[in-house]
PLY file of the C-alpha trace (Angstrom):
ply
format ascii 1.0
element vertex 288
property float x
property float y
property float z
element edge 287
property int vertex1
property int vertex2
end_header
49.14 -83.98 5.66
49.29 -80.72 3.39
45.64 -80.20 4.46
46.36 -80.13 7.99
49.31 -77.16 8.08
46.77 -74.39 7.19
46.40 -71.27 9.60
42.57 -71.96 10.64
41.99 -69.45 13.78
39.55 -67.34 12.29
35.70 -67.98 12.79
34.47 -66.96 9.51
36.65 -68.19 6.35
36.76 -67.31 2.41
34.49 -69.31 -0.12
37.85 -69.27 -2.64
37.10 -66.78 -5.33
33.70 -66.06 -4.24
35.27 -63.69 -2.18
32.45 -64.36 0.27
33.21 -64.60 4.03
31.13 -67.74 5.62
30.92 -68.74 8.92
31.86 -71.92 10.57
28.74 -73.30 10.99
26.05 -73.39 7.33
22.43 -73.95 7.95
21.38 -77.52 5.62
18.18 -77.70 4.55
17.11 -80.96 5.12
15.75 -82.61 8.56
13.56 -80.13 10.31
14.01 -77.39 7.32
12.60 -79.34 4.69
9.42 -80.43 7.24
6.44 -79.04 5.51
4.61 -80.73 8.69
6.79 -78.55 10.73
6.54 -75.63 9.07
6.54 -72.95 11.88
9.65 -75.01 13.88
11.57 -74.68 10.35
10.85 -70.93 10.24
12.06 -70.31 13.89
15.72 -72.57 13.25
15.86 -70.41 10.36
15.09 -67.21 11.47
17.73 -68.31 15.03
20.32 -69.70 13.01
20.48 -65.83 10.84
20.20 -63.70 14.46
23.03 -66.39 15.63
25.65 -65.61 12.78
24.85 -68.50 10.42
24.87 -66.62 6.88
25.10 -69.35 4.55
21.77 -72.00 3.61
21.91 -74.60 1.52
18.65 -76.08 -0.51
17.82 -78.14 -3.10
14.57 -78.83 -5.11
14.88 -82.74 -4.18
14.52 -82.13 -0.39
11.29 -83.31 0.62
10.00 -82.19 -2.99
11.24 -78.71 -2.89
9.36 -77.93 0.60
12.68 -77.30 2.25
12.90 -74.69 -0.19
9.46 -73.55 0.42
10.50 -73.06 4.11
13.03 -71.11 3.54
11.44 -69.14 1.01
9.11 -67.64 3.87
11.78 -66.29 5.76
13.76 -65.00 2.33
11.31 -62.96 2.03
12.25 -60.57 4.12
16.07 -61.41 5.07
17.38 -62.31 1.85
19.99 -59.77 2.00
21.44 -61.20 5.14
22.43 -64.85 3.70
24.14 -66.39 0.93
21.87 -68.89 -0.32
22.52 -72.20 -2.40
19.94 -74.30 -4.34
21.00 -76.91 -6.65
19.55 -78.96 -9.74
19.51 -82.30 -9.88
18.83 -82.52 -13.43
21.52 -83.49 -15.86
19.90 -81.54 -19.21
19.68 -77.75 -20.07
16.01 -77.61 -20.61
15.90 -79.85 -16.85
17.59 -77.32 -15.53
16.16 -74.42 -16.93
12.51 -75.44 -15.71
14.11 -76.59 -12.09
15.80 -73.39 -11.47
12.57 -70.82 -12.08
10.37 -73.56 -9.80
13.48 -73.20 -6.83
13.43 -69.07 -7.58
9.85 -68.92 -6.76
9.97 -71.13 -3.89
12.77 -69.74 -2.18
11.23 -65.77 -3.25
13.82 -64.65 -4.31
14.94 -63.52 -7.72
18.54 -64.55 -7.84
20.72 -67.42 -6.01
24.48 -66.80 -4.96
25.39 -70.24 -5.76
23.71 -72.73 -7.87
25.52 -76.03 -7.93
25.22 -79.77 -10.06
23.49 -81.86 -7.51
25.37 -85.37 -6.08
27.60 -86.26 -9.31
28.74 -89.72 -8.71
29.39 -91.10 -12.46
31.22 -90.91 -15.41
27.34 -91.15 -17.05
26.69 -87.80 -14.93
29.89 -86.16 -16.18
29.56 -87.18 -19.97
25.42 -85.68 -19.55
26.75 -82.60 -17.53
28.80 -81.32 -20.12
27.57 -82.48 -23.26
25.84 -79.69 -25.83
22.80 -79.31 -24.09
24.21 -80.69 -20.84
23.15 -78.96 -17.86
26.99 -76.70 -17.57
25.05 -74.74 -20.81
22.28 -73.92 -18.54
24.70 -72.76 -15.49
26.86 -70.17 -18.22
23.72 -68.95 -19.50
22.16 -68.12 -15.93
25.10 -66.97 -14.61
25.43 -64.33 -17.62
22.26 -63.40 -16.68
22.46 -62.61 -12.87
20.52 -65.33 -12.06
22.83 -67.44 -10.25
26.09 -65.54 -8.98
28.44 -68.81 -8.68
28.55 -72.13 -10.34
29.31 -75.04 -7.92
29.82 -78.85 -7.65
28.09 -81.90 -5.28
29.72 -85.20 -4.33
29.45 -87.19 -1.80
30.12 -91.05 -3.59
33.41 -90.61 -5.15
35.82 -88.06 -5.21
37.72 -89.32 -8.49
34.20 -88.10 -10.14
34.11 -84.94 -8.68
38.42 -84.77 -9.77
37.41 -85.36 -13.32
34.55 -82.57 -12.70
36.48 -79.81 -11.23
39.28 -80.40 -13.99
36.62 -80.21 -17.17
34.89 -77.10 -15.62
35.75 -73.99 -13.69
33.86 -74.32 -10.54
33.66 -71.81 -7.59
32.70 -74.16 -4.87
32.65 -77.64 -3.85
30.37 -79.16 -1.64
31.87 -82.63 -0.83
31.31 -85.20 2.23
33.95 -84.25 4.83
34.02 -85.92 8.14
36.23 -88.52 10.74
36.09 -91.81 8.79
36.71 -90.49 5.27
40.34 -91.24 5.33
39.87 -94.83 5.18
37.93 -95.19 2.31
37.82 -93.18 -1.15
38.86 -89.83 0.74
37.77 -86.97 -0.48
40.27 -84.91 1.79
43.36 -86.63 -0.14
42.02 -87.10 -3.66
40.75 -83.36 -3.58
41.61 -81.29 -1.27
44.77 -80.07 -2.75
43.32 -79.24 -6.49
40.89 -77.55 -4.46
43.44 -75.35 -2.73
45.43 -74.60 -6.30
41.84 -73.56 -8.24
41.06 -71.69 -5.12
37.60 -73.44 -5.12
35.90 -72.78 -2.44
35.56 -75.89 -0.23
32.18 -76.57 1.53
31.92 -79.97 3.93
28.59 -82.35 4.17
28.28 -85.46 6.02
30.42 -84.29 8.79
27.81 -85.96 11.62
27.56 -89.23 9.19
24.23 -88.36 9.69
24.71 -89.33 13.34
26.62 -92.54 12.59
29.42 -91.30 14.20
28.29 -90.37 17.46
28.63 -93.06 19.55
28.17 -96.13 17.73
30.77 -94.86 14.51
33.33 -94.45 17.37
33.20 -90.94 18.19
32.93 -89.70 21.81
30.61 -86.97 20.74
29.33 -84.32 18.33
31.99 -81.92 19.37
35.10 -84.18 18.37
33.61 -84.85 14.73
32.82 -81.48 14.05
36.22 -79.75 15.41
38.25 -82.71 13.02
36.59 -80.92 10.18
36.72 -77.49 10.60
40.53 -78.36 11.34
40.47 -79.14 7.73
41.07 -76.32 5.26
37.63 -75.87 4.05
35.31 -72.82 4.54
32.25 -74.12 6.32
30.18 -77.48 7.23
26.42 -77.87 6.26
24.75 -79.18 9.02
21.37 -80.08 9.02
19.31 -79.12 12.60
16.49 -80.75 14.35
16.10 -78.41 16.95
16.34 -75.09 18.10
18.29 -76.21 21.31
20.85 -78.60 18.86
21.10 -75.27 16.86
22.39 -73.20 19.59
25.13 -76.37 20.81
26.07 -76.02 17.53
26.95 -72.37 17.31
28.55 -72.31 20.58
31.05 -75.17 19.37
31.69 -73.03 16.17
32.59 -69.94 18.70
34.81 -72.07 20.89
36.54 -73.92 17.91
40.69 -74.08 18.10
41.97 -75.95 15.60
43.22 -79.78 16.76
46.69 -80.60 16.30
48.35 -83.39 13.83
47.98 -86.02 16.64
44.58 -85.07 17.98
43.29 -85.36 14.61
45.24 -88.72 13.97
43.68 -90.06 17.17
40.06 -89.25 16.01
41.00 -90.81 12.66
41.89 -94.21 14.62
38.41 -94.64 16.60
36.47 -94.28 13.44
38.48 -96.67 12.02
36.76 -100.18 12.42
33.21 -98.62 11.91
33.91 -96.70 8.66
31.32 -98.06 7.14
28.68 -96.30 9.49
30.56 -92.85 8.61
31.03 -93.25 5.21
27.51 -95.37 4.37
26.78 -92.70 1.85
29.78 -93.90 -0.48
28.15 -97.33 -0.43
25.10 -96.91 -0.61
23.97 -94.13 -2.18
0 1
1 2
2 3
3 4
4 5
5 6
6 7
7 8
8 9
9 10
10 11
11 12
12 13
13 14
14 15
15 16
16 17
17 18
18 19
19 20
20 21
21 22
22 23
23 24
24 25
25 26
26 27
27 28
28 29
29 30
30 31
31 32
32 33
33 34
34 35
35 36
36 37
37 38
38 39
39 40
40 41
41 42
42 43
43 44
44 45
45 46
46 47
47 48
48 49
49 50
50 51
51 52
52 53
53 54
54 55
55 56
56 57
57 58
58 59
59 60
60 61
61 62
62 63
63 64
64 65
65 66
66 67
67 68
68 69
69 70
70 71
71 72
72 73
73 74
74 75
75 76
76 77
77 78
78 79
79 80
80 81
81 82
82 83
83 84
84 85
85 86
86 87
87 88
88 89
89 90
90 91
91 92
92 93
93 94
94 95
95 96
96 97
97 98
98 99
99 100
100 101
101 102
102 103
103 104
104 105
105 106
106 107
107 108
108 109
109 110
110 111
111 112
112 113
113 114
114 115
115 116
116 117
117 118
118 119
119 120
120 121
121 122
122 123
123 124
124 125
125 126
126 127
127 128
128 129
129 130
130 131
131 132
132 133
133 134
134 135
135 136
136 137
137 138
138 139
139 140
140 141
141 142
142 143
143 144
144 145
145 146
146 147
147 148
148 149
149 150
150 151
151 152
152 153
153 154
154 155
155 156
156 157
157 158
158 159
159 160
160 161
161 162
162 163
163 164
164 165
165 166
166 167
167 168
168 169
169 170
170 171
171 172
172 173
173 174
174 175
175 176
176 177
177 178
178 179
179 180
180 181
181 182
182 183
183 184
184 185
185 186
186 187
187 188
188 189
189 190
190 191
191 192
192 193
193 194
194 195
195 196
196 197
197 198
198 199
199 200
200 201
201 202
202 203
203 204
204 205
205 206
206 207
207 208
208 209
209 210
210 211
211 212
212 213
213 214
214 215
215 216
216 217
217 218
218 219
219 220
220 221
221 222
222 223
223 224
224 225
225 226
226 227
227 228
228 229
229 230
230 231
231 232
232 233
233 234
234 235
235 236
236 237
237 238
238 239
239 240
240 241
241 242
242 243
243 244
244 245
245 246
246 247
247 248
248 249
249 250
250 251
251 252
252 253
253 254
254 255
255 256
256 257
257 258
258 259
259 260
260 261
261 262
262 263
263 264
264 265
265 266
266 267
267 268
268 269
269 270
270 271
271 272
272 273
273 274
274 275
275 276
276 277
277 278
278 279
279 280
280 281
281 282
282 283
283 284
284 285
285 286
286 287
């Protein structure tokens, strides 16, 4: 219950020692985004999603075969200095890495990313490659000494012992880990992590808060609103969400702006009607 006696009022929230200020609500770049079919509906969520407030994306080269990042490249052009933008690499090797990064800095035109984080670590395999001598951490230092990337970060969403042993080995300054109603009842990331995430000052980022839309109705959820309020009543800094629509972007905002944080027993109650379909909410720790 540590996580839940946090003062979380305020609409935007520190990324830990980023310093950065992020607001409730992060643009993902996958559904829509990543469309390359949809091109000129990406651009406009986008381009809404900045005028609306939203001043964190998150990319990655392996969404839809790096046209999400393509997509958002077009609209970097000429806003860049109004987000903070992610990317990731989903290679394990320095050279991997190296070659990943300067395909994702063209894409997204830009010439420098404010975080650049290890893409869905699920094994001790992935650990033991990350960090070996030409492991893909080498590659991170060496860009970040450069200016190229501004912050190193971390992705989990299959188990949070992984991403434990992960933050422990390396410094990190974020964490992008699946957050949402049914993670308490299996392999929760909120109790295995949370708190060494607090004590690094690690700047928390949630995923998976919809269950990909699991949740609402058939995971047991009565609708979009009660997941998304349980997790920004969790002490992390902001949820990636990934947006199909102009009209689902705009819902979304306005629940960010009318966000109070739940109580103990709200959040308690939530946790009980995802209970018997966890499985729907937390597929990705199964699966995946």
């Amino acid at each position: 219950m540590l996580a839940r006696t946090y003062n979380l009022n305020s609409k935007k929230r520190v990324l830990g020692k980023t310093g950065e200020e992020i607001n409730l609500i992060s643009l993902g770049g996958e559904i829509t985004v990543a469309d390359s079919e949809k091109q000129e509906e990406a651009i406009e969520i986008i381009n809404r999603a900045i005028d609306l407030g939203v001043n964190y994306i998150d990319t990655a080269p392996a969404y839809k075969d790096g046209d999400s990042e393509s997509n958002i490249g077009k609209v970097m052009k000429n806003r860049r200095d109004e987000v903070f933008l992610a990317s990731k690499t989903h290679k394990r090797s320095y050279s991997g890495t190296m070659e990943l990064i300067e395909r994702s800095l063209n894409r997204l035109q830009t010439d420098y990313l404010d975080l650049y984080q290890v893409h869905n670590v699920r094994t001790e395999e992935d650990l033991s490659e990350m960090f070996s001598k030409d492991g893909v951490i080498k590659a991170l230092e060496e860009l970040k000494d450069q200016g190229v990337i501004r912050n190193l970060g971390i992705t989990g969403h299959k188990d949070p012992e992984i991403l434990l042993k992960g933050i422990q080995e390396f410094d990190f300054d974020t964490a992008l880990i699946s957050m949402n109603a049914a993670d308490i009842h299996y392999k929760p990331f909120q109790e295995v992590l949370l708190e060494e995430l607090i004590e690094r000052n690690i700047g928390i980022i949630g995923m998976k808060t919809l269950g990909r839309g699991k949740l609402v109705p058939e995971g047991g959820l009565d609708s979009i609103k009660e997941a998304l309020y349980y997790v920004w009543s969790l002490p992390l800094t902001t949820t990636i969400i990934g947006i199909g629509s102009i009209e689902e972007l705009e819902e979304n905002i306005e629940l960010a702006r009318e966000f109070e944080p739940l109580s103990v027993d709200e959040m308690v109650e939530i946790e009980a009607k995802t209970e018997k379909f966890e499985e729907k909410g937390n597929f990705f720790k199964y699966d995946w």
